[in-house]
Phi, psi and omega in degrees: 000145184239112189278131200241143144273116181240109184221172144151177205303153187295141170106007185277331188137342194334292162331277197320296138350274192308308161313337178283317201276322155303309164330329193287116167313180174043067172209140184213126184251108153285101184278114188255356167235015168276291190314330186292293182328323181254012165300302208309314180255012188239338198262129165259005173291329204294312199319293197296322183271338170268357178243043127292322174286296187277335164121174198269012205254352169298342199198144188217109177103340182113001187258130184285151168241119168294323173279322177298305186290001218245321166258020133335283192272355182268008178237354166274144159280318179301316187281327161327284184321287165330301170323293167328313180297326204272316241233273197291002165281303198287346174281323187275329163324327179258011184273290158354296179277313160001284189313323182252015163288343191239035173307334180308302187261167204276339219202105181230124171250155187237085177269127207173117188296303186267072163304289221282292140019292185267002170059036193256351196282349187276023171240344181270117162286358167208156210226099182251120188273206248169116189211138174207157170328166136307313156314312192290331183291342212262348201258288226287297191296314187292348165312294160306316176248005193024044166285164176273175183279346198273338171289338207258292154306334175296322186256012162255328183312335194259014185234190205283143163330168152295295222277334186292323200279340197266346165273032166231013201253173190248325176234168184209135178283137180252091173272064171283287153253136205318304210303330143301348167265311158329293204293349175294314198286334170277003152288305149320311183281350178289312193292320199289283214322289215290318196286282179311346174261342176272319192307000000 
């Protein structure tokens, strides 16, 4: 088994990427922020340490409210960071057993906006960032989240650069156009095979 780091910045494409790569047999794709999303309401150390931070107004019902945290931490870096500290050790934790349920397949990806942040980039062997223009990440989230552009901006300020994730990464995607993002991914996924066979 080969553990894949699948990252980059928010609007670059990641999902889309991670779908390209789930077609492929023997492949199992973990989404670290779909999973964080149902920790958040399913887990209670998670419960308990976020409205001890955020106060008891995180969860109304037994449900997190996203949007009170949300404006909270996109606009602090320090409560962001905290938020992170509460929430992605139990993500990786629960990315572990992912691992020994897919014990099977040749190929388990870990898409996580903040790999390297969470230090999630040491359980991988190989690290592929994700990249798209900055117009394009910001028009694609305000699209998506119907959100403002200022709004769109307050949360790539609060994450790590493009540039930092793609000089620590072993391949890196140009997510411009689909039909050029299949053939990067399917050139990768030839080499990653090719990789697992010499080894």
């Amino acid at each position: 088994m080969m553990i894949v780091g699948l990252t980059g910045g928010i609007g670059s494409g990641k999902s889309t990427v991670a779908k390209l790569f789930a077609k492929y047999p023997n492949t199992a794709i973990y989404i670290a922020d779909e999973e964080a999303k149902k920790l958040m309401n399913s887990s209670k150390i998670i419960a308990e340490k976020l409205i001890f931070e955020f106060g008891n107004e995180t969860y109304q019902k037994g449900k997190l409210q996203r949007d009170f945290l949300a404006k909270i931490v996109f606009q602090n870096p320090e409560k962001l960071a905290k938020l992170n500290a509460i929430v992605h050790p139990e993500v990786r934790k629960h990315f572990q057993d992912f691992i020994k349920i897919n014990q099977d397949k040749s190929l388990v990806f870990y898409e996580n906006a903040i790999l390297f942040e969470s230090k999630s980039n040491l359980i991988c062997d190989v690290i592929i960032t994700v990249f798209a223009t900055l117009s394009v990440r910001v028009e694609r989230v305000m699209q998506r989240d119907h959100c403002t552009e200022e709004a769109v901006m307050n949360r790539i300020n609060n994450q790590m650069s493009e540039e930092a994730k793609m000089l620590q990464s072993n391949y890196i995607i140009n997510n411009d156009t689909l039909l050029h993002t299949q053939n990067q991914v399917k050139n990768i996924h030839n080499i990653l095979t090719e990789k697992r066979i010499t080894i």
